[in-house]
TORKOL-4160 file (C-alpha; in steps of 0.2 Angstrom, whole numbers, padded with zeros to 4 digits, m for minus):
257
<pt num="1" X="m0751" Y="0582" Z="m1287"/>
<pt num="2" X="m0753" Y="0574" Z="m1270"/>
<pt num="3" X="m0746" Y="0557" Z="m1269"/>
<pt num="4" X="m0731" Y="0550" Z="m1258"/>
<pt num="5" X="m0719" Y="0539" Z="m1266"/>
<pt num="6" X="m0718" Y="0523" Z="m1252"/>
<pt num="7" X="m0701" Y="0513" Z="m1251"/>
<pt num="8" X="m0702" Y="0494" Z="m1244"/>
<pt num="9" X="m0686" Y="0484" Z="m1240"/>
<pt num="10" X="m0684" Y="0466" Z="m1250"/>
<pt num="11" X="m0669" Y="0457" Z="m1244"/>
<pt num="12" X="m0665" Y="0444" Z="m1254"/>
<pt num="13" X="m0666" Y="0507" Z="m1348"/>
<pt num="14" X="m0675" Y="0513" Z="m1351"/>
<pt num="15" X="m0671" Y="0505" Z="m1370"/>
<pt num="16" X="m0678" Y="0518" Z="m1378"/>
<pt num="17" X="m0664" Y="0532" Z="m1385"/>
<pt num="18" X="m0653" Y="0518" Z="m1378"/>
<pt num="19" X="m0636" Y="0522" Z="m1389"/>
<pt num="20" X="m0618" Y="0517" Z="m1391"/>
<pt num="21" X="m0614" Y="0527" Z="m1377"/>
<pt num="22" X="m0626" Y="0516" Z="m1364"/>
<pt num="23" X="m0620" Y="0502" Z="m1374"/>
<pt num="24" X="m0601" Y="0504" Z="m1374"/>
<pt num="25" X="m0598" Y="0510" Z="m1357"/>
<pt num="26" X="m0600" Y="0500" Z="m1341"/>
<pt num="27" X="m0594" Y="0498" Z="m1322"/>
<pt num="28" X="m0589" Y="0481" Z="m1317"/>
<pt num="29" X="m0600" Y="0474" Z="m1333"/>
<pt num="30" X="m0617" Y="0485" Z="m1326"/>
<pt num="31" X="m0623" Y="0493" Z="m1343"/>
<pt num="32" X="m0638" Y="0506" Z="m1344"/>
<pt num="33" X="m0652" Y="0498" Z="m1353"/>
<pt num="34" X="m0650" Y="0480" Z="m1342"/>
<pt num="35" X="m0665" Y="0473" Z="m1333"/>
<pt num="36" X="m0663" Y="0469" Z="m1317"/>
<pt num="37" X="m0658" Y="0450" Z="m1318"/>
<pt num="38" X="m0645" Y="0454" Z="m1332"/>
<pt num="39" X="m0638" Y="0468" Z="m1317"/>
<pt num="40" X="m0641" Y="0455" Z="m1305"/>
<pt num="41" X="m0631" Y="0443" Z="m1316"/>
<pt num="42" X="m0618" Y="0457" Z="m1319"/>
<pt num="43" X="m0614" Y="0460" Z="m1300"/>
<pt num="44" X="m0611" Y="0440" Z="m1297"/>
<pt num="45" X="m0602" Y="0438" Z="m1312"/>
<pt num="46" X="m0590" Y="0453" Z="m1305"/>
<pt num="47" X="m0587" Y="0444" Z="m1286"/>
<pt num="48" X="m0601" Y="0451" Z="m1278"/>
<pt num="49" X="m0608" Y="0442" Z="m1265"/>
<pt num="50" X="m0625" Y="0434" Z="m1270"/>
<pt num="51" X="m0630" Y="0436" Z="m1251"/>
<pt num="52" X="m0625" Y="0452" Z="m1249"/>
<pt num="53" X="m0638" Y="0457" Z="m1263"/>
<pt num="54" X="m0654" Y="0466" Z="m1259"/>
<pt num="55" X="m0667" Y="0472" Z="m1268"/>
<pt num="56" X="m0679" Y="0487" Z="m1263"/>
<pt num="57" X="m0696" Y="0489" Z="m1268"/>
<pt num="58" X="m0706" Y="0506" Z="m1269"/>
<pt num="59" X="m0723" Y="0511" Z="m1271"/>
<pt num="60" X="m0735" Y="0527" Z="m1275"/>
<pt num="61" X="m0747" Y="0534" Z="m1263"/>
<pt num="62" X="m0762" Y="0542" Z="m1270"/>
<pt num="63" X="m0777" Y="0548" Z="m1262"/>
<pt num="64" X="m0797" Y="0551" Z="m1268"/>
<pt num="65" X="m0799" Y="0565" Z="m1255"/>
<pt num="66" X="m0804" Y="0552" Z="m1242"/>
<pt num="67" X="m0796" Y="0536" Z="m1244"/>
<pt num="68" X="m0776" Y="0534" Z="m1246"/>
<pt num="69" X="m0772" Y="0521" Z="m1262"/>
<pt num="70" X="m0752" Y="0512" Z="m1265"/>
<pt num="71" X="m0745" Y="0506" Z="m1283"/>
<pt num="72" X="m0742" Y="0487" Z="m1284"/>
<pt num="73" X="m0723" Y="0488" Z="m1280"/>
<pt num="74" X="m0710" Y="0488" Z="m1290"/>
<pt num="75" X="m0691" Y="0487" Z="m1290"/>
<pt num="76" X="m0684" Y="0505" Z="m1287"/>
<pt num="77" X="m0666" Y="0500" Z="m1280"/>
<pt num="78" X="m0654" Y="0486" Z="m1278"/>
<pt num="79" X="m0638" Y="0484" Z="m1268"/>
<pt num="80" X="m0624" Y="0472" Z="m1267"/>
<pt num="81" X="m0607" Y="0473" Z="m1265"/>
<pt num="82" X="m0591" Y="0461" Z="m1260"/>
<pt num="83" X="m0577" Y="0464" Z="m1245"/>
<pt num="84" X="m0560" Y="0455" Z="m1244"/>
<pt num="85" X="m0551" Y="0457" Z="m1227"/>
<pt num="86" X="m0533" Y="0461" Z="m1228"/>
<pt num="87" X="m0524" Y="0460" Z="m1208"/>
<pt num="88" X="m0535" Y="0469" Z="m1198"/>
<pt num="89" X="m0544" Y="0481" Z="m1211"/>
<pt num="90" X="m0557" Y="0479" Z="m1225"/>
<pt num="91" X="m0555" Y="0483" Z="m1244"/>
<pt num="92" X="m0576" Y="0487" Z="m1251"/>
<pt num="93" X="m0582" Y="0486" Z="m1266"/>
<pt num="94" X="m0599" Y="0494" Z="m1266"/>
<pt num="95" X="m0614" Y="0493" Z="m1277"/>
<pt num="96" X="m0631" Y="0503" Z="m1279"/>
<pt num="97" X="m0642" Y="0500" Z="m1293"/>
<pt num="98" X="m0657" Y="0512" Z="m1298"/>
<pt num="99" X="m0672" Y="0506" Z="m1311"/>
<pt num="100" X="m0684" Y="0516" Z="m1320"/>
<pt num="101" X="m0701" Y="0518" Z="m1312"/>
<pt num="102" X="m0717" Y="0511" Z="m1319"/>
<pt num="103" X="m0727" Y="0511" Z="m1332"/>
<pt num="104" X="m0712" Y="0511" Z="m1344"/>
<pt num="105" X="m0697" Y="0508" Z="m1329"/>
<pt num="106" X="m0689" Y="0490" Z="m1323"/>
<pt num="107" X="m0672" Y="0496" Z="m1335"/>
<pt num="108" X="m0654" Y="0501" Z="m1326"/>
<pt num="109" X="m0655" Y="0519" Z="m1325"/>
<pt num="110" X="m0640" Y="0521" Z="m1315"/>
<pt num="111" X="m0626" Y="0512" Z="m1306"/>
<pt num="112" X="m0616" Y="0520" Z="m1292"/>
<pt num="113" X="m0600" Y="0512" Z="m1285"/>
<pt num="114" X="m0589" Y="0516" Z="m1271"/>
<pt num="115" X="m0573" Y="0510" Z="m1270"/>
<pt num="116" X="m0563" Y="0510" Z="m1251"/>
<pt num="117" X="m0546" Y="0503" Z="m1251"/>
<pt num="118" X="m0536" Y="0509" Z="m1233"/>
<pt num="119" X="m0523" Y="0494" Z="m1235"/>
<pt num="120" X="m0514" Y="0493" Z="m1252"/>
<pt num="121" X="m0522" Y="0508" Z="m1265"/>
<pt num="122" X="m0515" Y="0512" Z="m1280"/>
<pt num="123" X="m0508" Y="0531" Z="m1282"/>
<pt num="124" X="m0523" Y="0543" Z="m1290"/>
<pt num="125" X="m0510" Y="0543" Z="m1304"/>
<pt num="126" X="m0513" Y="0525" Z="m1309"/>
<pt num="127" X="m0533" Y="0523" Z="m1306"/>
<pt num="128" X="m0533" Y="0536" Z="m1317"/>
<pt num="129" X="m0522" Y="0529" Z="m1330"/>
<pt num="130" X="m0531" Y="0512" Z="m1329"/>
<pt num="131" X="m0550" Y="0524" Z="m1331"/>
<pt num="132" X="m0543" Y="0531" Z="m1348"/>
<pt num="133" X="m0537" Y="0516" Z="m1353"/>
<pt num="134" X="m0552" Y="0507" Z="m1352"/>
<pt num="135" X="m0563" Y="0522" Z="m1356"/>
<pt num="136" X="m0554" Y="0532" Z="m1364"/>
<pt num="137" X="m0553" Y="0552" Z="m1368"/>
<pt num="138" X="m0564" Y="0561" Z="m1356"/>
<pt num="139" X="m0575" Y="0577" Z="m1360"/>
<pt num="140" X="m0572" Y="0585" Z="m1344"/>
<pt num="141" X="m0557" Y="0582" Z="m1334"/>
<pt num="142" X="m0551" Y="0591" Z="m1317"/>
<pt num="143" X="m0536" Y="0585" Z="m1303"/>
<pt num="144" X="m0552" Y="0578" Z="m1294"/>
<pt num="145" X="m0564" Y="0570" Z="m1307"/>
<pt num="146" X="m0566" Y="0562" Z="m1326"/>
<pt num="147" X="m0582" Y="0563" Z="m1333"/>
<pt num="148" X="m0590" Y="0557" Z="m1352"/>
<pt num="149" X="m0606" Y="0565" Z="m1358"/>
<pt num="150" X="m0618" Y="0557" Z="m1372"/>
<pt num="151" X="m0624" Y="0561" Z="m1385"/>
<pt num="152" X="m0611" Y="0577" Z="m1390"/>
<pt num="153" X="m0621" Y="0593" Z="m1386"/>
<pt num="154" X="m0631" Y="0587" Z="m1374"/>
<pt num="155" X="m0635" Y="0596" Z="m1359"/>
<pt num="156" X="m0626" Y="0589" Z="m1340"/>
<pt num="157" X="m0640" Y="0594" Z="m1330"/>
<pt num="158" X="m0635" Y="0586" Z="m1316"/>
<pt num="159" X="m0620" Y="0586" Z="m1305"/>
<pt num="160" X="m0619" Y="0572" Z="m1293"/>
<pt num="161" X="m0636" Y="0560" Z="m1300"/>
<pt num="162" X="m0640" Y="0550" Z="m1283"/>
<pt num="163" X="m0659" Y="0549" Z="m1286"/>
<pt num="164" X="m0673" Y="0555" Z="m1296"/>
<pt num="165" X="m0676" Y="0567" Z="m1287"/>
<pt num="166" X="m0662" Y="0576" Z="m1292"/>
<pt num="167" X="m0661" Y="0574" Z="m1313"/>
<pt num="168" X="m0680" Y="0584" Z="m1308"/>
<pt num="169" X="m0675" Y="0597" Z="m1300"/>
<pt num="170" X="m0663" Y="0600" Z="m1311"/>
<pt num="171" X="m0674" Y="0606" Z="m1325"/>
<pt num="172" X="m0693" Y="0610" Z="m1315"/>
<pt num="173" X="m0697" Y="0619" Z="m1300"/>
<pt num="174" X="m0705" Y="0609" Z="m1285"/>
<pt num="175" X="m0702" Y="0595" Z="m1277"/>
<pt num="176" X="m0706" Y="0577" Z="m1274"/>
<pt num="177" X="m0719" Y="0578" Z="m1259"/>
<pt num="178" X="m0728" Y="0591" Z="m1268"/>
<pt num="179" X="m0727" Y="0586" Z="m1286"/>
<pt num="180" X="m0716" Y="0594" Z="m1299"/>
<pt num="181" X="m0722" Y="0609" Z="m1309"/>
<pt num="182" X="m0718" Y="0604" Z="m1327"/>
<pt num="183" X="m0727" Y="0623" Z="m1333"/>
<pt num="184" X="m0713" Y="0629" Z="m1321"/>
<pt num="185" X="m0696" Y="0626" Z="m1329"/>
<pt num="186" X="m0680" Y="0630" Z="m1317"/>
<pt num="187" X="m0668" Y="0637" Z="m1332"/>
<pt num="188" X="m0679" Y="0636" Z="m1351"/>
<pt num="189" X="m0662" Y="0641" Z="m1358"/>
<pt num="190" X="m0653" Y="0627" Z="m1354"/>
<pt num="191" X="m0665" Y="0613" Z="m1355"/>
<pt num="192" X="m0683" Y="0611" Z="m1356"/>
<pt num="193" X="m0688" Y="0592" Z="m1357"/>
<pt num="194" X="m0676" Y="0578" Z="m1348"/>
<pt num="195" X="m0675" Y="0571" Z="m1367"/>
<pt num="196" X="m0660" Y="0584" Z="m1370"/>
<pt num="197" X="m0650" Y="0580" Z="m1357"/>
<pt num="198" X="m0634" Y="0569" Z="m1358"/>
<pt num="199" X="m0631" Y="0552" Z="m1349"/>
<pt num="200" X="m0615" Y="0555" Z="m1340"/>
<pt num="201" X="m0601" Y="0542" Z="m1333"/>
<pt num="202" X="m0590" Y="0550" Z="m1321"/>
<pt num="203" X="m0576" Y="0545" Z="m1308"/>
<pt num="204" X="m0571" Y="0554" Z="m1292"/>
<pt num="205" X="m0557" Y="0554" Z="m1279"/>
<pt num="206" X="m0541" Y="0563" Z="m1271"/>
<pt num="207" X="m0534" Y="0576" Z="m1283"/>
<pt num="208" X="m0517" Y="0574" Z="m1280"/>
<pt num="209" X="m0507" Y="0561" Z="m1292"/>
<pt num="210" X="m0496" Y="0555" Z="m1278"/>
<pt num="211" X="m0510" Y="0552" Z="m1266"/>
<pt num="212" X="m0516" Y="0534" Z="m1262"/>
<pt num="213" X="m0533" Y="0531" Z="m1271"/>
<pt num="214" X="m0542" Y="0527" Z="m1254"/>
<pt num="215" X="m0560" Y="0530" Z="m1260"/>
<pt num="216" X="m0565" Y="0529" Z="m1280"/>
<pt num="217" X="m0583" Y="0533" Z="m1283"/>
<pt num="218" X="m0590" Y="0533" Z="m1300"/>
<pt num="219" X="m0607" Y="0534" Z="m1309"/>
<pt num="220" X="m0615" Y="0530" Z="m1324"/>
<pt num="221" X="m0631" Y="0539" Z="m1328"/>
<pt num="222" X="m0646" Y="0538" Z="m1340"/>
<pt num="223" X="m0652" Y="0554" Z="m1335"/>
<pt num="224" X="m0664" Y="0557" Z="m1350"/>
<pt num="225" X="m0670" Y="0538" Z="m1350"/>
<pt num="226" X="m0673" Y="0541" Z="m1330"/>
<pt num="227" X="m0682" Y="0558" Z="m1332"/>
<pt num="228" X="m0693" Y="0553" Z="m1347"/>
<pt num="229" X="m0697" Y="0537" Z="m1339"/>
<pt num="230" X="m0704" Y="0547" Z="m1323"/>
<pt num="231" X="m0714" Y="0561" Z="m1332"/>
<pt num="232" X="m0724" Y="0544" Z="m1338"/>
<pt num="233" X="m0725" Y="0537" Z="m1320"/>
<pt num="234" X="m0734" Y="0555" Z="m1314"/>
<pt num="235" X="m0745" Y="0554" Z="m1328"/>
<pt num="236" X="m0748" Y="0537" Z="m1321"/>
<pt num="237" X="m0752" Y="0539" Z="m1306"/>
<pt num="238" X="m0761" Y="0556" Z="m1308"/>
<pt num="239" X="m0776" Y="0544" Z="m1318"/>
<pt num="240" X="m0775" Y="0529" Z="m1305"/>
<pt num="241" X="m0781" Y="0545" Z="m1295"/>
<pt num="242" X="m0793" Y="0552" Z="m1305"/>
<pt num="243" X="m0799" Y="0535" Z="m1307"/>
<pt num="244" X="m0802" Y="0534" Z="m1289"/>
<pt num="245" X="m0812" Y="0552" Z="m1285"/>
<pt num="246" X="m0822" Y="0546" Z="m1299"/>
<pt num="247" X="m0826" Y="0529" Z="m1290"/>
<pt num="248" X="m0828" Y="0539" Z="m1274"/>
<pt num="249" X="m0840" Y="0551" Z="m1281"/>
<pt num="250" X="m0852" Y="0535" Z="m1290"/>
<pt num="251" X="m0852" Y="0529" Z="m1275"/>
<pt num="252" X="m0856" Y="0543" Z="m1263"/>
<pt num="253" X="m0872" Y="0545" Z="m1252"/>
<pt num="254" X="m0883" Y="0556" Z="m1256"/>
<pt num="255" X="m0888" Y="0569" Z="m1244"/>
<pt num="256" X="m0902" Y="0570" Z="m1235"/>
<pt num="257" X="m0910" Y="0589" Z="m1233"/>
């Protein structure tokens, strides 16, 4: 399918199959399912620095074999976070927000957090005791990470979610510059659709107990919400394109022999 997806800078859930899981759990009060001025809201309410906010708007290229078209934009990211100066270091407190892509997008899809404390961290020992106390038993558990998979059975498809691009690849061969080739799936024994896939919450850092937790990262992921929602947005874009050959072709001159 050739189209390009087009990323413009803004500074300032997909509800559907939405469960307890996307309903219960949270980071810093972001929940999957929240459009994006109840995320917005979220981040203010948690200390984030209004100013410090961004949004980030992206479009889809498509072309009639001539002539190069763009989507209206639409709100693919948003970022934020707050930084308290202790002495001559910072402790961050970092934010990015993903949203579901068009026709059926403009829900939290995923929420990243990064946390970097060089001046008075807690030991790995207590982050982690204060991440089970809040979230409790985890369904995967190493010296290095916690993680929580939803619905029970589902398949974890993908390892570290920073983009779409990677709950995709994940289940079809291709890519996104090309077009993914849903006939094509990468493992049919494992999963076939995105809809069977499990939203996942997850925490990272240092593996030893003792060690200061300098840098927490954690995720919270509606993979199936996120790859559903994009199989819709390339059915999408793939009839504004046909729409336009069509227009190209009504409007063509006709030769002259």
């Amino acid at each position: 399918m050739p189209w390009n997806r087009c990323v413009l800078i803004a500074c300032l859930a997909w509800a559907a199959g939405a469960n307890a899981f996307a309903g219960e759990q949270d980071l810093a009060g972001l929940k999957l399912g929240m459009t994006p001025e109840q995320a917005k809201a979220a981040l203010v309410a948690f200390g984030v620095e209004r100013a410090s906010i961004q949004e980030i708007q992206s479009s889809f290229r498509y072309g009639d074999g001539v002539k190069s078209f763009s989507t209206e934009p639409f709100l693919d990211r948003m970022t934020g976070g707050k930084r308290v100066r202790k002495g001559s270091l910072w402790v961050e407190d970092q934010f990015e927000l993903s949203f579901a892509p068009p026709p059926k997008g403009g829900q939290l899809v995923l929420v990243r957090r990064t946390i970097k404390n060089p001046v008075d961290p807690p030991t790995v020992a207590d982050y982690r005791a204060a991440i089970l106390d809040k979230h409790g038993k985890p369904d995967m558990e190493t010296p290095g990470s916690l993680s929580w998979f939803d619905p029970a059975g589902a398949v974890h498809c993908v390892r570290d979610v920073t983009d779409v691009s990677g709950v995709m690849s994940s289940i079809y061969m291709g890519n996104d510059k090309y077009g993914w080739r849903l006939n094509h799936l990468r493992n049919a024994n494992k999963v076939r659709n995105p809809s069977e896939c499990a939203r996942v919450l997850s925490y990272h850092m240092l593996a030893s107990p003792k060690s200061p937790a300098k840098q927490v990262r954690a995720t919270l992921a509606d993979v199936p919400g996120w790859g559903t929602a994009y199989l819709a947005t390339l059915e999408w874009v793939e009839a504004q394109r046909q729409a336009a050959i069509k227009r190209r072709e009504g409007s063509a001159s006709k030769p002259r022999l």
